[in-house]
C-alpha positions as CSV (number, residue, x, y, z in Angstrom):
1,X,7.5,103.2,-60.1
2,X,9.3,100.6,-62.3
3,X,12.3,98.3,-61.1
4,X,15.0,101.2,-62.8
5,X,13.6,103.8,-61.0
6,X,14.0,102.1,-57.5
7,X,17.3,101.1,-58.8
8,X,18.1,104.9,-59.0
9,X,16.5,105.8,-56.0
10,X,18.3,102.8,-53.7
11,X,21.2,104.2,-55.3
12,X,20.7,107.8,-54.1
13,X,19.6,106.5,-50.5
14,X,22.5,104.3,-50.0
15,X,25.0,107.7,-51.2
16,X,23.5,109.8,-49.1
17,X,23.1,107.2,-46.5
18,X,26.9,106.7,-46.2
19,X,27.7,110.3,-45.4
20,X,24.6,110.0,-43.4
21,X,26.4,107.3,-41.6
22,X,29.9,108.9,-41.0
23,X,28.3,111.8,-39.3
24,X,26.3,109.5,-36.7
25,X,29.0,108.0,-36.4
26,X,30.9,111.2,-35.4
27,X,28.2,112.1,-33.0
28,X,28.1,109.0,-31.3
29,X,31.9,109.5,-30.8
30,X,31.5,113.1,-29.4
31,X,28.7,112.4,-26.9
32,X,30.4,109.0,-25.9
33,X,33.7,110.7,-25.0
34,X,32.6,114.0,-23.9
35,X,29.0,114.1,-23.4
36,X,28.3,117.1,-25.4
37,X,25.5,116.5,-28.6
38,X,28.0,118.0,-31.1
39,X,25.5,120.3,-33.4
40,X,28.4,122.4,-35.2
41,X,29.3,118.8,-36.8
42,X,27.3,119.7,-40.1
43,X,29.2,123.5,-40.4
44,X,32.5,121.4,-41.1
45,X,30.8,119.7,-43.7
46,X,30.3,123.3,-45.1
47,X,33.8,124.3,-44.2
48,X,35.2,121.5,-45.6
49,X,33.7,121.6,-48.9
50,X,33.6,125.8,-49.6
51,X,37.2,126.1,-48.3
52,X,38.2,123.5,-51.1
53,X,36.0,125.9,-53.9
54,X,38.0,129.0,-52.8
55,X,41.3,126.7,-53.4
56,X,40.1,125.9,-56.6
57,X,39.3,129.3,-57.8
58,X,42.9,130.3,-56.7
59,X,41.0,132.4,-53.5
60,X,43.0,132.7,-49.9
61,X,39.9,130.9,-48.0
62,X,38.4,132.7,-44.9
63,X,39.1,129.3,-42.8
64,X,43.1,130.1,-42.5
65,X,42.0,133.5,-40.8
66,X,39.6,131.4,-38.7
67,X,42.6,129.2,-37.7
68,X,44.9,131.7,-37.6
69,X,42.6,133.4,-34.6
70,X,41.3,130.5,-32.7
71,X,45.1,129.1,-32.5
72,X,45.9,132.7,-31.2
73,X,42.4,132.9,-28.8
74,X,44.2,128.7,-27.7
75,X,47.5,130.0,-27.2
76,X,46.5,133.1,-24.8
77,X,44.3,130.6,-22.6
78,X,47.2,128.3,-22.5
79,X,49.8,130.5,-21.9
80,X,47.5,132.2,-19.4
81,X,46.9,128.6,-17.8
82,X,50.9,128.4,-17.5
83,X,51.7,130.9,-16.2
84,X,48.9,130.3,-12.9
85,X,50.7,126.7,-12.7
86,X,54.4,127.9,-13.1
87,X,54.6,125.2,-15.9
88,X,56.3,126.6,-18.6
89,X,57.5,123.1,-20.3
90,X,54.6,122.7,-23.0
91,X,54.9,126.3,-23.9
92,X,57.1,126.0,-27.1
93,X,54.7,123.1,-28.6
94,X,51.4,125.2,-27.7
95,X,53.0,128.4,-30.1
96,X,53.8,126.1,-32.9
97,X,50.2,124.1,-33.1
98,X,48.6,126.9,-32.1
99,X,50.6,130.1,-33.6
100,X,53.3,128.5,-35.9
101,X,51.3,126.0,-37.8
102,X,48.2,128.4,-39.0
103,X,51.0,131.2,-39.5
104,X,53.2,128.6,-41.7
105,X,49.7,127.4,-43.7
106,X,48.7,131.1,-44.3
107,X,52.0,131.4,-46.1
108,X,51.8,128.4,-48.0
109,X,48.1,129.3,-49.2
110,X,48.9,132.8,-49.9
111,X,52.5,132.4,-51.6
112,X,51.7,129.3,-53.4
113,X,49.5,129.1,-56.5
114,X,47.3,126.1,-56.1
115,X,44.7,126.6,-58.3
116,X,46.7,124.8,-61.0
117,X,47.4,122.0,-58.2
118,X,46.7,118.6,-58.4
119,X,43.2,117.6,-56.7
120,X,44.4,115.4,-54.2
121,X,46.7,118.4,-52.9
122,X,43.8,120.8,-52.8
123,X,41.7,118.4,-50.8
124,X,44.8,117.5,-48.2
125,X,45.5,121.3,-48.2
126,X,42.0,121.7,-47.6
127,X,41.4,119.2,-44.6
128,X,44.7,120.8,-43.2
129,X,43.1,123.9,-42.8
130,X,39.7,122.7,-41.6
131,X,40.5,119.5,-39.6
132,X,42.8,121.7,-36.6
133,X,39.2,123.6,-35.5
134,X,37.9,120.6,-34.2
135,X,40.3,120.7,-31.0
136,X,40.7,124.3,-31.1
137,X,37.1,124.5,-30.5
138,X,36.9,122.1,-27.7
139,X,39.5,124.0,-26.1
140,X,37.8,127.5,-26.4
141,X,34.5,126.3,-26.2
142,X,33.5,123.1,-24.2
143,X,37.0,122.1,-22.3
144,X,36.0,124.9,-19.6
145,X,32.6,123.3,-19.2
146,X,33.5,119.4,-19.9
147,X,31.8,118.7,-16.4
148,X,28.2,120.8,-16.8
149,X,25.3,118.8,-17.4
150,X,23.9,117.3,-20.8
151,X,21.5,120.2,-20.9
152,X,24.2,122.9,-20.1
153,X,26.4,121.2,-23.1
154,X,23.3,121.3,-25.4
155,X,22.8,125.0,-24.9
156,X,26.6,125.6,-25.4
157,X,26.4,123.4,-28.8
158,X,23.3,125.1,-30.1
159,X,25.2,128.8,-29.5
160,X,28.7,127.3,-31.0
161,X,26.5,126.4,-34.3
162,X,25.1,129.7,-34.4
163,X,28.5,131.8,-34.5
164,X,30.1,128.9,-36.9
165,X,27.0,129.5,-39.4
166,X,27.4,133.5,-39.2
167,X,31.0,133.0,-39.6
168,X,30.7,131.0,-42.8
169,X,28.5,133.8,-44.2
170,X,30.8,135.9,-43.7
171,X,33.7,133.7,-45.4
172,X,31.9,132.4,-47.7
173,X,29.4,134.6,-48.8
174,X,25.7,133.4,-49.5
175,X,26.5,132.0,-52.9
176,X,26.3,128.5,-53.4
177,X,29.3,126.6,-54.7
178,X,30.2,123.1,-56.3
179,X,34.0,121.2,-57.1
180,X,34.6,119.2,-60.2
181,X,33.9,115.5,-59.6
182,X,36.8,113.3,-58.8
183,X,36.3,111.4,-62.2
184,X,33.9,111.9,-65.0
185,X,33.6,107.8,-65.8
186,X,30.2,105.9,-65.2
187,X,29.9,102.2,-64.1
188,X,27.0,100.7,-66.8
189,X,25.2,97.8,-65.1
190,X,22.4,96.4,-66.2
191,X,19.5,99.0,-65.9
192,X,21.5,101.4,-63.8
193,X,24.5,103.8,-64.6
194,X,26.5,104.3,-61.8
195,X,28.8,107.6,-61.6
196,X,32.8,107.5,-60.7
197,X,31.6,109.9,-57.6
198,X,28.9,107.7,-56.1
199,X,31.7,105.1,-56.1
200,X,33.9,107.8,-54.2
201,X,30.9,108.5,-51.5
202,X,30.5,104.9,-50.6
203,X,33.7,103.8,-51.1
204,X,35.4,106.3,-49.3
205,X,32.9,106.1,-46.7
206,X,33.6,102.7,-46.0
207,X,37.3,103.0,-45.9
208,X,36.7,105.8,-43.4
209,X,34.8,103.1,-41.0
210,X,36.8,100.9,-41.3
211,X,39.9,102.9,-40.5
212,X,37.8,104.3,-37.4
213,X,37.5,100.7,-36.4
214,X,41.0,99.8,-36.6
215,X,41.6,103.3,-34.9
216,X,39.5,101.9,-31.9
217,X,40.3,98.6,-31.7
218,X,44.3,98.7,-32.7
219,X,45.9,101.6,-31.0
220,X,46.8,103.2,-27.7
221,X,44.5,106.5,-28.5
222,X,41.6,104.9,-29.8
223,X,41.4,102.6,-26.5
224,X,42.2,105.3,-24.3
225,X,38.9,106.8,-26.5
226,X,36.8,103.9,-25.7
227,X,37.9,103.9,-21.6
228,X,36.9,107.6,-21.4
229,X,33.6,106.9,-23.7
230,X,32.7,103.8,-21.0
231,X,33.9,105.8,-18.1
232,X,35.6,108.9,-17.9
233,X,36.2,108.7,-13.8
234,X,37.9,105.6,-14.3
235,X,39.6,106.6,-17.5
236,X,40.5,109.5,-15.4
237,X,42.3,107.5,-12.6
238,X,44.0,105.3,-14.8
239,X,45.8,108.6,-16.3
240,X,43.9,109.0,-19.1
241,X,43.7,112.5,-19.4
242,X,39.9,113.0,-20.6
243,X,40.8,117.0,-21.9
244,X,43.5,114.7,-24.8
245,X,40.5,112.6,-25.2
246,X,37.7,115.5,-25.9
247,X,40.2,117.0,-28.5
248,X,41.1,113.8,-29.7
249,X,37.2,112.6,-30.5
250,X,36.4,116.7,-32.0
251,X,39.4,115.8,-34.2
252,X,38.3,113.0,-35.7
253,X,35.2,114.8,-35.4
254,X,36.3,117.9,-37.7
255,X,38.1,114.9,-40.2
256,X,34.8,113.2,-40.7
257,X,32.8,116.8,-40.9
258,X,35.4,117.8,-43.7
259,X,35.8,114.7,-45.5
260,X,31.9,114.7,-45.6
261,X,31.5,117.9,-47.2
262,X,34.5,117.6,-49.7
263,X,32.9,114.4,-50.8
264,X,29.6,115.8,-51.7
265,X,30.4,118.8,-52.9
266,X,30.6,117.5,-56.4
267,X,27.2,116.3,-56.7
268,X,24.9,119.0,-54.5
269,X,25.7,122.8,-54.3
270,X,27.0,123.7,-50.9
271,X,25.8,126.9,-49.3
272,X,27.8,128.3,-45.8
273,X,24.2,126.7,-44.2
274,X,23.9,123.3,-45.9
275,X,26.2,121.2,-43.5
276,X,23.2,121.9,-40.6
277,X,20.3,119.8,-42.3
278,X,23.1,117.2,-43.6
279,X,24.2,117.2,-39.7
280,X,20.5,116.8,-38.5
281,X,20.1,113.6,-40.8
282,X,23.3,111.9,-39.5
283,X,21.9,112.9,-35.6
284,X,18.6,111.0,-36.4
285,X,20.6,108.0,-37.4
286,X,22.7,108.9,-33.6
287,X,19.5,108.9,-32.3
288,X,18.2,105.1,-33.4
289,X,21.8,104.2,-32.5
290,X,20.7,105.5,-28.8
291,X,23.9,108.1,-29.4
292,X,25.9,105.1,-27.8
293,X,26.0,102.0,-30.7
294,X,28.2,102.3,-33.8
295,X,27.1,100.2,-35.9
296,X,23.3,100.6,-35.4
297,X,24.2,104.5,-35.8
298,X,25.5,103.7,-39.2
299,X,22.2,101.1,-40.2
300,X,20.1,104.2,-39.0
301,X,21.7,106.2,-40.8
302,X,21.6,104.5,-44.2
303,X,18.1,103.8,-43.2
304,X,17.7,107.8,-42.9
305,X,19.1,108.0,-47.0
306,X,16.9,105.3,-48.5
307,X,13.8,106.7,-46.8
308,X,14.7,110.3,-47.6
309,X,15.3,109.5,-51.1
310,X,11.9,107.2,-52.0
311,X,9.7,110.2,-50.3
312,X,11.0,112.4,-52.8
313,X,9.9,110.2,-55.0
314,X,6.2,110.1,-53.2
315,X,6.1,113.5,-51.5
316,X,8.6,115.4,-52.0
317,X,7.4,118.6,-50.5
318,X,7.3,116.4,-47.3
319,X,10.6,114.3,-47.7
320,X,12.0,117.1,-44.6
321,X,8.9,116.2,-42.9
322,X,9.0,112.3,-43.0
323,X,12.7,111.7,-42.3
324,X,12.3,113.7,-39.1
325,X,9.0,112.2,-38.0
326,X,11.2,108.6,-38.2
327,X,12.6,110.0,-34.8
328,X,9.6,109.5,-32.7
329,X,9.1,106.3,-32.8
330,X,12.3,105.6,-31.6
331,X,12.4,108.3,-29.0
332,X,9.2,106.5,-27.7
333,X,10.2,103.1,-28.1
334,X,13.9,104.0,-25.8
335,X,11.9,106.2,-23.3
336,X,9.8,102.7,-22.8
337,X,12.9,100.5,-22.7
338,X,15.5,102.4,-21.4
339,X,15.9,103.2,-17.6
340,X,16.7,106.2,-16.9
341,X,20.1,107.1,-14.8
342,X,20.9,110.1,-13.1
343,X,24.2,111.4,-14.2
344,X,25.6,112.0,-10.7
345,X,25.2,107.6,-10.8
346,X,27.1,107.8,-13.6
């Protein structure tokens, strides 16, 4: 190995370290606020990036029907949840989220010829019919359960990833699919070429953090994120209402999800399948980050890209292999450090 192929290597790590790094980051935020290991994370990155190809190639994409019926399956519980309580004020905004807004997007999509549109609509088009699943699946899915156990949360995350990866067969189809890169220019430094989208990756990667930390540390929803994430009985008697919060963290948790696969999708093909590996990558960087630490999430997680991309270099047929076996050590070294806490102490 010369100094230009480590340049190129460190250069693939640290790109696919950064979306590495925004899905930690997303899982720290799900388990902080809600508890729940969020495994269906990588199938937005999927989602994200295949519902932008069928924009592309002028195709209605299976994702509006999928919003179109979990806003429906939303507003039957809620409606149904009304009408036990006799509260019939937040009725009219539950149809339009819920019924109105997919109905009004399916007509848009269907009506509207974007495959001539300009890329930066396709990709907000594209997150706006993604990005809404997020809560709509915490409502459906984990809302009802928000005070089981870990391991009962677990089991429901493992079965929501298994019906999001047969739907996006179905949508999608088994064909891989890539978009056009956001710009065809190259950065020439000396002994390394640099391409316009690994700019986008980082750059938009780091933008994302950043936003997440002004989101956090700026506004009235992000703190009310933290409070539940430190202690949701406490955030719960303040009037925090920890069911806002859980859609709130699975909405930023669809964003990153989408975001993430659109990003990539340029420079790896993207099967309806490919988002769970990505996802498993970003939980090992969680994982080092003790799914409670931001910022040693997101190390961990570039971590996770640079060694992933200098064993393919050594042994690749075991690259998989190595970047998983990273997690033991760390398991160990927080089962020998960490005291353990029941959760009714919690």
């Amino acid at each position: 190995m010369n100094l230009q192929i480590a340049l190129l290597l460190a250069q693939d790590g640290i790109t696919n370290g950064a979306i590495y790094a925004l899905l930690a980051l997303a899982l720290v935020l799900a388990f902080a606020v809600t508890r729940a290991i969020f495994i269906p994370q990588g199938e937005f990155v999927s989602y994200g990036a295949l519902t932008l190809v069928a924009l592309q190639a002028g195709r209605l994409p299976g994702t509006v029907w999928l919003l179109l019926a979990a806003g429906a399956l939303v507003a039957l519980v809620e409606l149904a949840g009304a009408a036990r309580r006799r509260q019939w004020r937040g009725v009219p905004s539950t149809l339009g989220w819920n019924v109105g807004y997919p109905l009004a997007l399916l007509g848009l999509l269907h009506f509207v010829p974007l495959q001539a549109a300009p890329m930066p609509l396709q990709i907000v088009l594209a997150l706006a019919v993604v990005v809404p699943l997020g809560p709509m699946l915490y409502r459906l899915a984990f809302q009802p359960l928000a005070e089981a156990s870990v391991l009962v949360l677990l089991i429901l995350s493992v079965a929501v990833h298994v019906v999001m990866v047969g739907l996006g067969l179905l949508m999608f189809g088994a064909e891989g699919s890539r978009t056009p890169a956001f710009s065809g220019e190259r950065l020439e430094l000396p002994g390394l070429s640099v391409s316009a989208q690994t700019l986008w990756v980082i750059g938009s990667s780091l933008a994302l953090i950043v936003v997440l930390y002004l989101l956090f540390g700026r506004t009235l929803y992000g703190k009310a994120l933290r409070a539940t994430a430190i202690n949701r009985s406490g955030a719960r008697l303040m009037g925090i209402p920890t069911a806002l919060a859980g859609k709130l963290s699975f909405l930023l948790c669809a964003l990153i999800g989408a975001l993430s696969g659109i990003l990539i999708a340029p420079i790896t093909t993207i099967y309806y399948d490919t988002g769970f590996l990505i996802g498993l990558k970003g939980f090992v960087g969680a994982i080092i980050g003790a799914l409670a630490s931001y910022p040693v999430a997101a190390v961990g997680a570039l971590l996770v890209g640079l060694l992933e991309s200098y064993s393919s270099f050594w042994a690749s047929a075991y690259k998989e292999a190595i970047v998983f076996t990273l997690i033991i050590p760390v398991l160990l070294w927080r089962s020998l450090t960490t005291r353990h806490v029941e959760e009714d102490e919690e």
